[in-house]
N, C-alpha and C positions, 0 to 999 in steps of 0.2 A: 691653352691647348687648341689646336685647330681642328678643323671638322674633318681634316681626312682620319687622324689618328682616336681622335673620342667619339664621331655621331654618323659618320657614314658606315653604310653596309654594305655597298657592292661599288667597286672601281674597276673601269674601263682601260686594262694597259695596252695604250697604242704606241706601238712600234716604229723610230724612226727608220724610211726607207732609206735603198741606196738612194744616191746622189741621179745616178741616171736615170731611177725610175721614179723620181720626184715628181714630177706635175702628175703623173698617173695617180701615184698611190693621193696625193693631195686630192684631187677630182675626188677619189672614192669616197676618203674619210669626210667630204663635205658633205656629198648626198649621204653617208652613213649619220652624222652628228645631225643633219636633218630630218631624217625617218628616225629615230631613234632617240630617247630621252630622258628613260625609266632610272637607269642606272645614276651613283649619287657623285661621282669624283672619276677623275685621269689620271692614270701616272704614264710615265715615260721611261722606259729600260737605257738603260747606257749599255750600246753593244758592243764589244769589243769583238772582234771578226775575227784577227788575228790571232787571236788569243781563242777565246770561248769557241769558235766555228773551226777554228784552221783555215781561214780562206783571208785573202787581200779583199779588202771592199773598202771605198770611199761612200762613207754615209754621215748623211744629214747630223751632226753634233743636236746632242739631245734637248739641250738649250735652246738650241735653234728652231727643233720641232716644235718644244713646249710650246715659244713663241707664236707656231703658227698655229696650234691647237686654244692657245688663249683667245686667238682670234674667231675660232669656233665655237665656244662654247665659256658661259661662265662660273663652271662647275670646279672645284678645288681640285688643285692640281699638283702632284706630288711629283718627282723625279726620285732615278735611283741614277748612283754615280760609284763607278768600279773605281776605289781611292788609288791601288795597286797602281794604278796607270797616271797617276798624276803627281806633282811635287806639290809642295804646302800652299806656293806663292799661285800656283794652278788652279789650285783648290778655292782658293779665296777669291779668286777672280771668277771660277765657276760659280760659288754661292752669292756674288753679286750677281751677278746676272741672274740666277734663280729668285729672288729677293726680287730683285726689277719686274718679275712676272706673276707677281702674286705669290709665288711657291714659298709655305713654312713648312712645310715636311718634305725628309729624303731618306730614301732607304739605304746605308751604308753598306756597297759592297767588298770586301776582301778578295783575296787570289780565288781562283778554280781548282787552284792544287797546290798542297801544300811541299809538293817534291821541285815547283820551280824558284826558280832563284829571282827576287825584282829589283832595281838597281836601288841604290844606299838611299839615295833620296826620295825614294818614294814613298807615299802615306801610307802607316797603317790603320786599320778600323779606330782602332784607340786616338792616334790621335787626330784621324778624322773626325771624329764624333765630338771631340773636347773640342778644335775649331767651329763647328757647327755649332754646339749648342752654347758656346759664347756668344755666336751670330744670333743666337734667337731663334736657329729652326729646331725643330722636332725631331729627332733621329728613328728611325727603324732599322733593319735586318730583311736575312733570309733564313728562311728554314726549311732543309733537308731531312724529312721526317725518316729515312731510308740511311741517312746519316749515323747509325745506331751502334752499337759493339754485335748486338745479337740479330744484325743482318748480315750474315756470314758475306751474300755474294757483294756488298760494299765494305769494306771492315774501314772504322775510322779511329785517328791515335786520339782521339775525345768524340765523348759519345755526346750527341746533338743537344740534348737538354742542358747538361753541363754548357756547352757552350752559347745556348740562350736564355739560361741563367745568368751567364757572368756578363753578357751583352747586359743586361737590366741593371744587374745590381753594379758592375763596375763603369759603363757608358751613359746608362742613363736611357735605355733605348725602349719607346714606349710602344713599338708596334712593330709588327714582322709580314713577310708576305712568303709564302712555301714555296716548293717548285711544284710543276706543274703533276696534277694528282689524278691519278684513274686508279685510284682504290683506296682505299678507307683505313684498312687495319692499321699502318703502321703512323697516319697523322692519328687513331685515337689512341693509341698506345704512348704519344706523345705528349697528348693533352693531358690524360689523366698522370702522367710523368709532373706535369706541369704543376696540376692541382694538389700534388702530393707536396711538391715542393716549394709551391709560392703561399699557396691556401686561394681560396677562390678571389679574394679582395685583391691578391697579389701578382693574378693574369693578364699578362698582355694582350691587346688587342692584336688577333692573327687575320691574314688575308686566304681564306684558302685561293690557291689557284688551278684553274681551270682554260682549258681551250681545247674549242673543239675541234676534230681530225677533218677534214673536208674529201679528203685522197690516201691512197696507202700510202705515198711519201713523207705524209705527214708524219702516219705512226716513225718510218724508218728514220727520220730527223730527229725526230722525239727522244725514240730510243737510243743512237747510236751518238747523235751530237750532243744533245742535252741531258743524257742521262736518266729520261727520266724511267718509271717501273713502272709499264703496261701489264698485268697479268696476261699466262697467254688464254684463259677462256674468252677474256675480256679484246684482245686483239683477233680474235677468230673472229666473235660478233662483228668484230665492227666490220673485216673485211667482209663477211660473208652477207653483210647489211643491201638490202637494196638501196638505201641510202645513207653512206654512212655519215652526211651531215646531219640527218636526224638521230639513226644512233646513239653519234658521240653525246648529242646532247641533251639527249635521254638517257646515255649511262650518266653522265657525269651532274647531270640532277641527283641522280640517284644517291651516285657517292654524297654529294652533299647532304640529304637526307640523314642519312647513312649518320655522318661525321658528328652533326648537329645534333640529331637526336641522342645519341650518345653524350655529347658534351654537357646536355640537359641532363641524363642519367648522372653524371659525376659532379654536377656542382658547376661545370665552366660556367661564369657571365653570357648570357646570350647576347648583350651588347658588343661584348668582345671576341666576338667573330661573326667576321665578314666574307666577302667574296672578292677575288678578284680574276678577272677574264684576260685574256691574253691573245692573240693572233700570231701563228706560227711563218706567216708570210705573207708583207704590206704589198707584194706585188700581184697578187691572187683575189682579185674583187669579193671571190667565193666564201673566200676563207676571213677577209676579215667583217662582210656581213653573217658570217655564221657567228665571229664572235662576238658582236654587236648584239646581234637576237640572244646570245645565252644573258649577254648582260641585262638586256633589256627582261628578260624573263624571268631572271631572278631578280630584279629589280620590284618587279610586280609581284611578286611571288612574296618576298620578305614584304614587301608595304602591307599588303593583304593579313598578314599575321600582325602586323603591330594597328591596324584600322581599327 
């Protein structure tokens, strides 16, 4: 088992940019992986623009980042890959290349919705995961704690536990990473779901994730593209924040707080959760040194409990 999925606790996901705003965002994330060093692993998102965003964008293939992110730093390094969007003989050419850079963990992503249609040949999670873990890598997930039956304003035809159970017991899938979280209730609602149903020996290692707002565009991307569930007390704060780059990243301590303590109250393995950080735009120096600093702070934060 490698060290992203069994002994690291906080991972840095940097974002490939576009294509034309590449030496920029590159410049930044040098001087960032410079000043910054607390935090234990990288991963990489596979964006698909078209799809995930609605918009056309030529960007940097993820591989291609890893690459240049191997060249910054020698910290483990994980990738996530949308299978939907690829064929088998793709796929295997992808995981070489990944395997070429060090990477033995990837997080397997599935559709955005289950109402579109993907062409015949394309992978599902299943059996991307069976190709992968013949290669020798580590497979993970996502999880949508909001994903629930009893969140009326998302309703889904399987309810989220159910399906990161069947990711375990049927894939093999030893670690997951959430969507992105500003509130607490419904990731411990999930966990203690988890505890109910695996027993504590039988918990995956989860990444909560986090990133913090830098500008109110943020929240509006947040909520509108990515779906994710800002409370609205929790979205006044920030706006009304004189700065809402400290805010965010003082609520979203909080929430972890929050999450963790809790998971300590039910039994979860405190080894098996972690953090993981995120930057909502590589083109925004602001925004992805704020997420640098959350990582880096919870970086110190979690060593300081285990010293």
């Amino acid at each position: 088992m490698s060290k992203t999925s069994s002994d690291v606790r906080v991972i840095l996901e940097a974002c490939p940019p576009p294509l034309g705003d590449r030496d920029k965002a590159y410049a930044v994330l040098r001087q960032s992986f410079a000043c910054y060093n607390s935090f234990h692993a990288v991963s990489i998102p596979d964006l698909q623009d078209e799809g995930e965003f609605q918009r056309e964008r030529a960007r940097v293939p993820n591989h291609d980042f890893a690459a240049y992110i191997r060249e910054l730093t020698e910290k483990p390094l994980s990738l996530y890959k949308v299978v939907v969007a690829c064929t088998q003989p793709e796929m295997g050419r992808w995981l070489e290349r990944a395997a070429s850079i060090g990477c033995q963990d990837i997080f397997i992503v599935g559709g955005d919705s289950s109402t579109k249609t993907y062409p015949k040949q394309a992978m599902t999670v299943a059996t991307a995961a069976d190709l992968a873990t013949a290669r020798g890598f580590n497979c993970g997930g996502i999880i949508i704690p909001t994903r629930r039956r009893q969140f009326v304003a998302r309703p889904a035809s399987e309810d989220e536990v159910d399906r990161v159970v069947g990711k375990i017991h049927d894939h093999g899938f030893k670690f997951f990473s959430t969507q992105i979280l500003y509130e607490s209730e419904w990731m411990c609602c999930l966990l203690l779901d988890l505890v109910q149903r695996l027993g504590a020996e039988g918990c995956p290692k989860i990444f909560l994730t986090f990133s913090p707002f830098v500008v109110p565009e943020d929240i509006t991307f947040a909520k509108k593209v990515l779906g994710v569930f800002i409370p609205r007390d929790v979205e006044r704060m920030l706006k009304g924040a004189r700065s809402m780059r400290e805010a965010s990243i003082s609520s979203l301590i909080g929430v972890w707080e929050r999450i963790s303590s809790f998971a300590r109250e039910i039994g979860y393995p405190e080894h098996q959760l972690g953090v993981n950080v995120e930057y909502l735009d590589s083109r925004n120096p602001r925004s992805v040194d704020a997420s640098f600093e959350l990582a880096e702070e919870f970086g110190r934060l979690l060593r300081k409990k285990h010293d």
